[in-house]
ZANU-385285 format. One record per residue: residue number from 1; residue in one letter; x, z, y of N, C-alpha, C in turn. Coordinates in steps of 0.1 Angstrom, whole numbers, plus 2048, in hexadecimal, padded with zeros to 3 digits. Atoms other than C-alpha are relative to their C-alpha. Last residue first. Layout:
REM ZANU-385285
[site NUM, "a", [X, Z, Y], [X, Z, Y], [X, Z, Y]];
...
***
This chain:
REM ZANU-385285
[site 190, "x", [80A, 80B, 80B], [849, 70A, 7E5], [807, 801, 7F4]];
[site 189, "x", [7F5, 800, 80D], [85A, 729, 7F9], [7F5, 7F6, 7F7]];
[site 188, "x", [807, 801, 80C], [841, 72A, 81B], [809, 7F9, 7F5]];
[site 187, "x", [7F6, 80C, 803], [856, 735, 83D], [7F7, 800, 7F0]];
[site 186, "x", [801, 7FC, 80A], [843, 74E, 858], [807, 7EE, 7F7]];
[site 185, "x", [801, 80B, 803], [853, 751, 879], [7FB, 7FE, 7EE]];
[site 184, "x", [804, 804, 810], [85C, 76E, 887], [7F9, 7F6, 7FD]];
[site 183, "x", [811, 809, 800], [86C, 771, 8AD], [7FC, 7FF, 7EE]];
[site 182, "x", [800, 806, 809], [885, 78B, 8BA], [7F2, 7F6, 7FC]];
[site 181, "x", [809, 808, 809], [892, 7A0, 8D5], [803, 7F1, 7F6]];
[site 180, "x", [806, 7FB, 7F3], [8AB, 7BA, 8DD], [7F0, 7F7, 802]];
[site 179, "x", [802, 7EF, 7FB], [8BD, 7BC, 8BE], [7F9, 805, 80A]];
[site 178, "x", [7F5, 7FC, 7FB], [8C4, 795, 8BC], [802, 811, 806]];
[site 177, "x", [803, 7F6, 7F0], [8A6, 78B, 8A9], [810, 803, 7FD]];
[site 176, "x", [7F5, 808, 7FA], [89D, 76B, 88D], [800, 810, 811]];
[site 175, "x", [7FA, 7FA, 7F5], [885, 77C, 874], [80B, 7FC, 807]];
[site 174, "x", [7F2, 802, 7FE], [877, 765, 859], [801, 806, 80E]];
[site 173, "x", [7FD, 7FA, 7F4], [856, 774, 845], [810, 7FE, 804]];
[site 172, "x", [7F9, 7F8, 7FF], [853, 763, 821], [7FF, 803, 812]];
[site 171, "x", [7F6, 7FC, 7F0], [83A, 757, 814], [805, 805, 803]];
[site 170, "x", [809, 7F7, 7F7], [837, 74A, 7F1], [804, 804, 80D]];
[site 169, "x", [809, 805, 7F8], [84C, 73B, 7D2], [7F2, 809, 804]];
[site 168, "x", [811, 803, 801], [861, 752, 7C7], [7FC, 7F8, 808]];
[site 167, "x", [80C, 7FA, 7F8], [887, 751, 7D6], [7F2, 7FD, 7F7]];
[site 166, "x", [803, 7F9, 805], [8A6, 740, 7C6], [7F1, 80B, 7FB]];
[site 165, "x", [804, 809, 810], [8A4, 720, 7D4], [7FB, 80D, 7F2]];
[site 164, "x", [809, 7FA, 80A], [8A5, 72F, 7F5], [7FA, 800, 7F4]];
[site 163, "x", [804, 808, 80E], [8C3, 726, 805], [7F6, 809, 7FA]];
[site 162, "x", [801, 7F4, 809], [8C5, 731, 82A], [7FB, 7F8, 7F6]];
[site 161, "x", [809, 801, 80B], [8D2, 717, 844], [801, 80B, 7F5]];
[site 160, "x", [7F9, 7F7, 80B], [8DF, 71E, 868], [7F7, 7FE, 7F4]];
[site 159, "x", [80C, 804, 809], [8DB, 70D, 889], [808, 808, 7F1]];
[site 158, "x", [80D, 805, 7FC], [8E7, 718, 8A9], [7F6, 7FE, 7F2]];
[site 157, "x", [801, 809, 7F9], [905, 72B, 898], [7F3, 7F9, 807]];
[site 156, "x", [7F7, 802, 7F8], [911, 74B, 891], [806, 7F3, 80A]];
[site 155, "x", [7FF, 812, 800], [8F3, 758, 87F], [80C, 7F9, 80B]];
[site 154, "x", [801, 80A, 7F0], [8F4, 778, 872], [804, 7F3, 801]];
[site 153, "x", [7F4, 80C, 7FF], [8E5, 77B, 84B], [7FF, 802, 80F]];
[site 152, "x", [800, 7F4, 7F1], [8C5, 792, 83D], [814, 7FA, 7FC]];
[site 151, "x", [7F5, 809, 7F9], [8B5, 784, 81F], [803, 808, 80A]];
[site 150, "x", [7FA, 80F, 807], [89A, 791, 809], [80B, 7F9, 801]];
[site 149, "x", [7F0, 804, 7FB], [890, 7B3, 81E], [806, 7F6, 7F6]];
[site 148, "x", [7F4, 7FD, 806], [86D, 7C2, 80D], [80F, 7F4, 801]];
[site 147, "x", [7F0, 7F7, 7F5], [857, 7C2, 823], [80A, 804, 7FB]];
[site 146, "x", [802, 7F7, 809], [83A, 7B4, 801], [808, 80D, 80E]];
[site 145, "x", [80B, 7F9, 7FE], [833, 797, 812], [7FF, 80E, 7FD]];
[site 144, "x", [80B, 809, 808], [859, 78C, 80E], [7F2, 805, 804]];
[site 143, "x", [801, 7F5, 809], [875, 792, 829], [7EE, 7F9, 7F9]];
[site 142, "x", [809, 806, 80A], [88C, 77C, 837], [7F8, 810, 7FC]];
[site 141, "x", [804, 7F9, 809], [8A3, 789, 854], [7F2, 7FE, 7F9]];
[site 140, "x", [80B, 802, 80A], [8B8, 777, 86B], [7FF, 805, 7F5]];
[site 139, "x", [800, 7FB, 809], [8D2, 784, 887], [7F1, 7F9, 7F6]];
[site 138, "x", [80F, 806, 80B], [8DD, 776, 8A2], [800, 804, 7F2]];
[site 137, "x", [803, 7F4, 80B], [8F9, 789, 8B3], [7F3, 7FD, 7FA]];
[site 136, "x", [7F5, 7F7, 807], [900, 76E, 8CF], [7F6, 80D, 7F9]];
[site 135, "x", [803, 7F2, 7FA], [8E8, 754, 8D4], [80B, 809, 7FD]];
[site 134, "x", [7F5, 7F4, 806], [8F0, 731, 8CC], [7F7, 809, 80C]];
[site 133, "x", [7F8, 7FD, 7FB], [8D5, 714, 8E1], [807, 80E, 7F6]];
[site 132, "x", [7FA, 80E, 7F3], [8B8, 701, 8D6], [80D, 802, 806]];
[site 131, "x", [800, 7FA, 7F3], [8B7, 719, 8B7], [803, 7F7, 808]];
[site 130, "x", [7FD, 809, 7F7], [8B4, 705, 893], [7FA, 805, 811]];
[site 129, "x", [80A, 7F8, 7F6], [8AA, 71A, 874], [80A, 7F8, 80E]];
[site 128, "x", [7F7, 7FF, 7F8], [8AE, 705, 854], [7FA, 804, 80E]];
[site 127, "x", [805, 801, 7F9], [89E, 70C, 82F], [80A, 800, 811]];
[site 126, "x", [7FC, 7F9, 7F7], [8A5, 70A, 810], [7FC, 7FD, 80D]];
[site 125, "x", [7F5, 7FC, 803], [89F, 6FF, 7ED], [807, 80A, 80D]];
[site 124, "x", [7FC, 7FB, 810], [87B, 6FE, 7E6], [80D, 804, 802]];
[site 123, "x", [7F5, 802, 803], [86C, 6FB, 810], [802, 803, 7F4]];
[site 122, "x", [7F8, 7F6, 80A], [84D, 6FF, 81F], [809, 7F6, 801]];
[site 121, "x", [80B, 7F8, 803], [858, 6F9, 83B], [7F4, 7FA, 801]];
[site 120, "x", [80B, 807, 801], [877, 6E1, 83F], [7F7, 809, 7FE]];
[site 119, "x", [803, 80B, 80B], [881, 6F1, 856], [809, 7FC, 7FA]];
[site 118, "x", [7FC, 7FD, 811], [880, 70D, 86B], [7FB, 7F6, 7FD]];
[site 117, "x", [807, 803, 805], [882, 70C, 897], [800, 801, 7EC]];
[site 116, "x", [7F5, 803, 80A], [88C, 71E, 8AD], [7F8, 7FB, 7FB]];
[site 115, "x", [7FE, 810, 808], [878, 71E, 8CF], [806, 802, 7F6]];
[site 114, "x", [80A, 801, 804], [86E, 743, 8D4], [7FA, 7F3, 7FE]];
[site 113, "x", [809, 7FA, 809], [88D, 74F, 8CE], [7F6, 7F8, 7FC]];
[site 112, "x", [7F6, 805, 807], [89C, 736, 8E9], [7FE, 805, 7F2]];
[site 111, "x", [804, 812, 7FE], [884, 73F, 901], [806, 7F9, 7F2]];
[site 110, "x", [807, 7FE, 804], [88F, 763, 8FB], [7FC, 7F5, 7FE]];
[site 109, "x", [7FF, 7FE, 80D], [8B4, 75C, 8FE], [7F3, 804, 7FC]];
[site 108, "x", [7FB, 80D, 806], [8AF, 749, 91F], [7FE, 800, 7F1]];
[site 107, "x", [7F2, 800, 806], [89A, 765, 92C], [802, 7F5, 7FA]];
[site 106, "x", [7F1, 7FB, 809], [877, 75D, 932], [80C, 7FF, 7FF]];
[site 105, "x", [800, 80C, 808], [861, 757, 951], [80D, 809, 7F7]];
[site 104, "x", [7F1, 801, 7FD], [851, 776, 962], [804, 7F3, 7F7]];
[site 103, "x", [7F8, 809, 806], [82C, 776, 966], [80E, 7FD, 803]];
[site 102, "x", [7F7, 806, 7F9], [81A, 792, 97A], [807, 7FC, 7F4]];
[site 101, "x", [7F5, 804, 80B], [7FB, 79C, 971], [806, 7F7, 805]];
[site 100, "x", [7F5, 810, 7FB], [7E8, 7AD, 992], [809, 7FD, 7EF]];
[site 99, "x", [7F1, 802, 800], [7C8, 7C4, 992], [809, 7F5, 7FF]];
[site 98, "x", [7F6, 80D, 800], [7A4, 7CA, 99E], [815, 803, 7FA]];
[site 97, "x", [7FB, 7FB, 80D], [784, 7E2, 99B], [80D, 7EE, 7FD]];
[site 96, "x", [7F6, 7F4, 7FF], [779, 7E6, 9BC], [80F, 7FD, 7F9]];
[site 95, "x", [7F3, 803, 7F9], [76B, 7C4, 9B9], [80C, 80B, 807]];
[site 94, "x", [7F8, 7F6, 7FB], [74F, 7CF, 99E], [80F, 7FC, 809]];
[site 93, "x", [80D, 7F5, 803], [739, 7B4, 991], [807, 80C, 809]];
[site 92, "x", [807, 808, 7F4], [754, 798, 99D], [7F4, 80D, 801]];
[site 91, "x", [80A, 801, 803], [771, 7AF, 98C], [7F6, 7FC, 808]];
[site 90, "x", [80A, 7F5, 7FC], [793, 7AB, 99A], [7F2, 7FB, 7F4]];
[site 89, "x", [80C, 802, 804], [7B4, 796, 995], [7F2, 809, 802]];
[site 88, "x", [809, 7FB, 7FD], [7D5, 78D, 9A6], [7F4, 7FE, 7F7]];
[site 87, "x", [80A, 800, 803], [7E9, 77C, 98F], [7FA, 809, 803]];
[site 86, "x", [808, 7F9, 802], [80D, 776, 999], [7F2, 7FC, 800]];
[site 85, "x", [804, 802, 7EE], [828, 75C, 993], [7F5, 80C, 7FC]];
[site 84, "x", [7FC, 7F5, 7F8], [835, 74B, 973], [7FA, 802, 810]];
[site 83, "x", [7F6, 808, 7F5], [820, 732, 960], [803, 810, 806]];
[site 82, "x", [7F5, 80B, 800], [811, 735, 93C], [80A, 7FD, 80E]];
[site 81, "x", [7FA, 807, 7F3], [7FA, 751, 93B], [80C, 7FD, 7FD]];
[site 80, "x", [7F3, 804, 801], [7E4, 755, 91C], [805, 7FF, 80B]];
[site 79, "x", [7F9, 809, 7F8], [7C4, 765, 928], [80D, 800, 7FA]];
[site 78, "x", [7F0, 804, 7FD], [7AD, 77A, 914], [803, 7F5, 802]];
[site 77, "x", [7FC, 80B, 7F9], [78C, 78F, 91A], [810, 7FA, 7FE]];
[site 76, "x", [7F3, 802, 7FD], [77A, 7A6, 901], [802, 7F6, 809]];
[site 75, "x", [7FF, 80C, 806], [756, 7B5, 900], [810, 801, 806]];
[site 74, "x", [7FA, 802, 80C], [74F, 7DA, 8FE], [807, 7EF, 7FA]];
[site 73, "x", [7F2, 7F4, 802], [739, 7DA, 91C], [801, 7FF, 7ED]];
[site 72, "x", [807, 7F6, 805], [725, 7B6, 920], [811, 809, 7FD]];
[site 71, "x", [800, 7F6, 80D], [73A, 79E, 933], [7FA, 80B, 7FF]];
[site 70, "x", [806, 7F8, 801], [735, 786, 954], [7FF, 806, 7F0]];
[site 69, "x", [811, 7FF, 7FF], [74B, 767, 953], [7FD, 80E, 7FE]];
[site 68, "x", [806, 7FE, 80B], [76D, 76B, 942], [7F6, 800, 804]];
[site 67, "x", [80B, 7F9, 7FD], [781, 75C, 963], [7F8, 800, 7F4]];
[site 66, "x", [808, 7FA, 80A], [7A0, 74D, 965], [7F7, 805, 801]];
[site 65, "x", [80B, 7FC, 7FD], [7B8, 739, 981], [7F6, 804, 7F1]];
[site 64, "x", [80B, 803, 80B], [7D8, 73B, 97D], [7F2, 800, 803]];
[site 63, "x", [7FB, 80E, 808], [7F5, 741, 998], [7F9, 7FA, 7F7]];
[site 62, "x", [7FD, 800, 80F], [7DB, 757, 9AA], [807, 7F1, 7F9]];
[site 61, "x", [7F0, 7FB, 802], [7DC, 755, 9D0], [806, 7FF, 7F0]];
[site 60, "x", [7F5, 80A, 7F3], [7B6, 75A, 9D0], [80B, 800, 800]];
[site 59, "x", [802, 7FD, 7F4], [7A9, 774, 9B4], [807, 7F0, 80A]];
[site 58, "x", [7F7, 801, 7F1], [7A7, 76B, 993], [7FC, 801, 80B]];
[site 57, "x", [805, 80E, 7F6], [787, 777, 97F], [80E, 800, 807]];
[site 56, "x", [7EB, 7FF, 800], [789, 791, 961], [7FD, 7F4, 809]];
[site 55, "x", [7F9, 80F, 803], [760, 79A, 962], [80C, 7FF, 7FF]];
[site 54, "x", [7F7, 805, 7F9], [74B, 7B8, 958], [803, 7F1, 801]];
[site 53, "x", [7FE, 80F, 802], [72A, 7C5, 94D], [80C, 800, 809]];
[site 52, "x", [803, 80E, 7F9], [725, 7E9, 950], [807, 7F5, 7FC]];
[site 51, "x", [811, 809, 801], [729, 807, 937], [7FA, 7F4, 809]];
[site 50, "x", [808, 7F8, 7FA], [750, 80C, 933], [7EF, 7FB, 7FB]];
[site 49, "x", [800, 7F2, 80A], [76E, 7FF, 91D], [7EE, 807, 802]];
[site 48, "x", [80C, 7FB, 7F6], [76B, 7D5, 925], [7FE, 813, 7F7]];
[site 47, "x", [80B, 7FF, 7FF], [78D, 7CB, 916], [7F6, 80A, 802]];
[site 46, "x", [806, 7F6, 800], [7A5, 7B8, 91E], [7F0, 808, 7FF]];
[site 45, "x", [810, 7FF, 806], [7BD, 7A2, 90F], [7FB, 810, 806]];
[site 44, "x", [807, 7F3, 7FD], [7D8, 795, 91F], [7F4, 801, 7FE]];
[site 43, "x", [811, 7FF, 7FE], [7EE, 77A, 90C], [7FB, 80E, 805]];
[site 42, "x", [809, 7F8, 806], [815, 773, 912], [7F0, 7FE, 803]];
[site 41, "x", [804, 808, 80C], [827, 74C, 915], [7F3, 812, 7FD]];
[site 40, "x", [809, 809, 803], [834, 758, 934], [7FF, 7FF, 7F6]];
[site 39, "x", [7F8, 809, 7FD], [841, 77E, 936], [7F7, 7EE, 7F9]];
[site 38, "x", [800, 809, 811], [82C, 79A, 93C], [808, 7F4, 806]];
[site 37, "x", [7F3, 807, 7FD], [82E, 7B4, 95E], [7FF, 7FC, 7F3]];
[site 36, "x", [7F8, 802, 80B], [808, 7C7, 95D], [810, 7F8, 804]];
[site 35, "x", [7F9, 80D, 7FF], [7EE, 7CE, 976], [80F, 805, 7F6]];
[site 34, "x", [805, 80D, 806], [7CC, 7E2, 968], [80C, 7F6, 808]];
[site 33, "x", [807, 800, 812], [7DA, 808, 969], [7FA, 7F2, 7FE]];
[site 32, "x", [7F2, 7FF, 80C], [7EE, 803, 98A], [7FB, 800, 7F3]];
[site 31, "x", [7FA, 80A, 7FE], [7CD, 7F7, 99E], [80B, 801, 7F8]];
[site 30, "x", [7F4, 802, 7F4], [7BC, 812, 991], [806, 7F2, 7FA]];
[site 29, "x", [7F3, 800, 7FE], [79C, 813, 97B], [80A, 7FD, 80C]];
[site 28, "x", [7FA, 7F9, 7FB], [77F, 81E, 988], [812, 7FF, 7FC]];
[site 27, "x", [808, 7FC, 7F4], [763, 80A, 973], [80F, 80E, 807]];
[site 26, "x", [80E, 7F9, 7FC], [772, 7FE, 954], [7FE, 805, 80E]];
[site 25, "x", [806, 803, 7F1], [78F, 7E3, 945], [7F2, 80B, 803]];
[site 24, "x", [814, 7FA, 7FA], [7A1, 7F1, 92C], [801, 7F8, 80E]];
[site 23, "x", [800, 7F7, 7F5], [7C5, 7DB, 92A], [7EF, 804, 7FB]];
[site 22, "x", [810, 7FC, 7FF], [7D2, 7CF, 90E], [7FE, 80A, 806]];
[site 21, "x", [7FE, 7F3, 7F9], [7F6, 7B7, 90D], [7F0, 807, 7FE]];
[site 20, "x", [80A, 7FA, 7FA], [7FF, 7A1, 8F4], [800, 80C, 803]];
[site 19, "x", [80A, 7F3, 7FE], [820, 794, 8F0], [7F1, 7FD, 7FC]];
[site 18, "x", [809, 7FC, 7F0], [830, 771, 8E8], [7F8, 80C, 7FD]];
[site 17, "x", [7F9, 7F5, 7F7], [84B, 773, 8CC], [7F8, 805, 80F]];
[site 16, "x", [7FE, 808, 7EE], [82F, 768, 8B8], [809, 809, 803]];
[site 15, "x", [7FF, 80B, 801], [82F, 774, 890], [804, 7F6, 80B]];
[site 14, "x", [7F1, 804, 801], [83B, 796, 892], [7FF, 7EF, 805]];
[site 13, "x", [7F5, 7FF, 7F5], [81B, 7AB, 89F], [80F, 7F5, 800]];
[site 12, "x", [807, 7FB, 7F5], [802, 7A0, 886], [807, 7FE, 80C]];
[site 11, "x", [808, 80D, 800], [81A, 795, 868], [7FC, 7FB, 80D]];
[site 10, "x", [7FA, 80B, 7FD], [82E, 7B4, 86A], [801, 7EF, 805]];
[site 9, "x", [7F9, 7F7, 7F0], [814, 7CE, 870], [80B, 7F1, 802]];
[site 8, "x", [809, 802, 7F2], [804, 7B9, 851], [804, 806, 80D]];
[site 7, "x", [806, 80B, 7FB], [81F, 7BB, 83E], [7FA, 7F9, 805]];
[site 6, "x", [7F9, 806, 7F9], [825, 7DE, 844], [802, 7F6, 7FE]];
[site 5, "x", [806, 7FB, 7F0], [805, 7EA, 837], [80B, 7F6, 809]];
[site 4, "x", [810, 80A, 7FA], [809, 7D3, 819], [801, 805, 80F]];
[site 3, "x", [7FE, 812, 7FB], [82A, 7E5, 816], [7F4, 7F4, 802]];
[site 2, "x", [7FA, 7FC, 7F7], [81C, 80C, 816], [808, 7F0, 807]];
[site 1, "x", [808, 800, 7F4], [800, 800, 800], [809, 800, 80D]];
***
């Protein structure tokens, strides 16, 4: 049970190097409790905590423009944001009730994570992981459905191939991180 759990935690959380963020949205919140600092490619999800109808609406100025329409309480709202810059936002039902997400653009070496690429996938004999640019202290780590650690190699160059001839056929979880961040990627053993 204790590795099912953790392959789903791993799966869930691992698979995008892009975030999610989650904010309550309800009647009194503060301006510091509903604005955020996320990096492009992340998603904000928020949702409705209280008993009135809400909305998520850009404000003027907003590098994006969004708006979930009028929401029943307990419903959710989310936005991917793709461009750097800020996001004034407020509620149209309630205009008290406002905050700002602010988009930063990524790091070289996160960008660069969250391009690699694996192939051929699937794969029988092996497989190749192909970074647009070297990282320093790259590290790659396979592990089976089960969390149980398979492989585990640093990588010393942009591209780097792991033989898997050995391996069951099934999926495997491929971890590509440099201790600070990382991206997962799932890889299917034919």
């Amino acid at each position: 049970m204790k590795h099912l759990l953790f392959s789903l935690l791993f799966v869930s959380f691992g698979m995008f190097a892009q975030e999610t963020h989650h904010l309550n949205w309800f009647m009194g919140i503060s301006m510091e409790d509903a604005s955020i600092e996320i990096s492009e490619g992340d998603t904000v999800i928020w949702t409705f905590t209280d008993g009135p109808p809400h909305s998520i609406t850009s404000d003027s100025g907003s590098t994006e423009t969004f708006d979930s329409g009028i929401l029943d309480p307990g419903s959710t709202y989310s936005h991917e944001f793709t461009q750097v810059g800020s996001n004034p936002y407020f509620c149209s039902v309630h205009p008290s009730m406002q905050g700002i997400i602010t988009v930063s653009a990524l790091g070289v070496e996160e960008r660069n994570l969250r391009e690699f690429t694996m192939l051929p996938n699937p794969g029988l004999t092996e497989f190749s992981i192909e970074l647009p640019r070297r990282i320093d202290n790259l590290k790659i780590e396979v592990y089976d459905l089960l969390g149980n650690l398979v492989y585990d190699e640093n990588i010393e160059t942009s591209v780097s191939t792991v033989n898997v001839s050995t391996w069951a056929s099934g999926i495997y979880l491929v971890k590509v991180s440099n201790g600070k961040i990382s991206n997962t990627k799932r890889f299917i053993k034919g």
